[in-house]
C-alpha positions in Angstrom: 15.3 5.0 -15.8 14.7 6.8 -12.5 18.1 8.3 -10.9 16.9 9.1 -7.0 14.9 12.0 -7.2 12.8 11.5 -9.7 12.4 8.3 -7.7 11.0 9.7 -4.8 9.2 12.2 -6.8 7.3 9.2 -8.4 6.4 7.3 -5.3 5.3 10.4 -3.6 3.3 11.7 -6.2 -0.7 11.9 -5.5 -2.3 14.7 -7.2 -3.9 12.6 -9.9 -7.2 10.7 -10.5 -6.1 8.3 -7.9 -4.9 10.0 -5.0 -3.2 8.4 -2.2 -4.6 4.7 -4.0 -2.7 5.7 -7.0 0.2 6.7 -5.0 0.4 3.8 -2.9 -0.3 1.3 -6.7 2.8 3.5 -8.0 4.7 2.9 -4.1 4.1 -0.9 -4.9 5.3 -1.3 -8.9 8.4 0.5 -7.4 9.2 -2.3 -4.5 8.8 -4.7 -7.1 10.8 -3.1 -10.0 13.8 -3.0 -7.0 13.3 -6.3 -5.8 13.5 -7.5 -9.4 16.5 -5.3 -9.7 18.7 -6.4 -6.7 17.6 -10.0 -6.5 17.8 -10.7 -10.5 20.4 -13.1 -11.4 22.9 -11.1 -13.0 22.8 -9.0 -9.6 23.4 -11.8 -7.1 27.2 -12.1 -7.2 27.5 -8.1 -6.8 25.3 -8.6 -3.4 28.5 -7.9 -1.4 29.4 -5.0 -2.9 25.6 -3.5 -3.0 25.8 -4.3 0.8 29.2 -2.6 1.2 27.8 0.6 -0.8 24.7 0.7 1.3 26.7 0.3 4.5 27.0 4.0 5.0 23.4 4.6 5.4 22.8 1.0 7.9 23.8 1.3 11.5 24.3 -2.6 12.4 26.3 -4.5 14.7 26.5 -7.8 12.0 29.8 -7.7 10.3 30.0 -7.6 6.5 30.6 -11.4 6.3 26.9 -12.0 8.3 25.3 -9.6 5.6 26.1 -11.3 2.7 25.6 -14.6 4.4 21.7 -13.2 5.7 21.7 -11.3 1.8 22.2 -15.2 0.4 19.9 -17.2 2.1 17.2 -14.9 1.5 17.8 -14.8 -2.0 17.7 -18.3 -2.1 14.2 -18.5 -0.4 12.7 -15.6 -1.9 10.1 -15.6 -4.8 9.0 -12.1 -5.9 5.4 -14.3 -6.6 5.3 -15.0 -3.3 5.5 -11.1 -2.5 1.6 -10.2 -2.4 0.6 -6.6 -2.1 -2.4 -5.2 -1.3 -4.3 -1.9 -0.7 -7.0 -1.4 2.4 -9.7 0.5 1.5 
């Protein structure tokens, strides 16, 4: 398990075989390991209180009640197999 810096040290990382390709593969696995994360079933019911702890760093005008209400009807649509990534040569 990553804690925050190790994190961004990860997804920033290039100076291997791969360079920026490998960096941006590595930037990818991460998105999908959070989206897994956050949008996993045992994580749905604490989506008001990950949007109340992530609050501090969002400048919005929605109120808290419009979040979660966005936060649940995108949970219900999204897929992560409908997520497709892709690098550009």
């Amino acid at each position: 398990m990553l804690d925050g810096d190790k994190s961004i040290q990860y997804i920033r990382f290039r100076y291997d075989n791969q360079g920026d390709i490998g960096r941006i593969r590595r930037q990818q696995i991460f998105i999908k390991a959070i989206i897994h994360k956050v949008f996993g079933s045992k994580n749905l019911f604490k989506l008001p209180s990950i949007i109340n702890i992530m609050s501090d760093s969002i400048k919005t005008d929605l109120s808290l009640s419009q979040l979660v209400s966005l936060g649940l009807q995108f949970t219900e649509s999204f897929q992560i197999d409908n997520v497709h990534m892709a690098t550009v040569p």
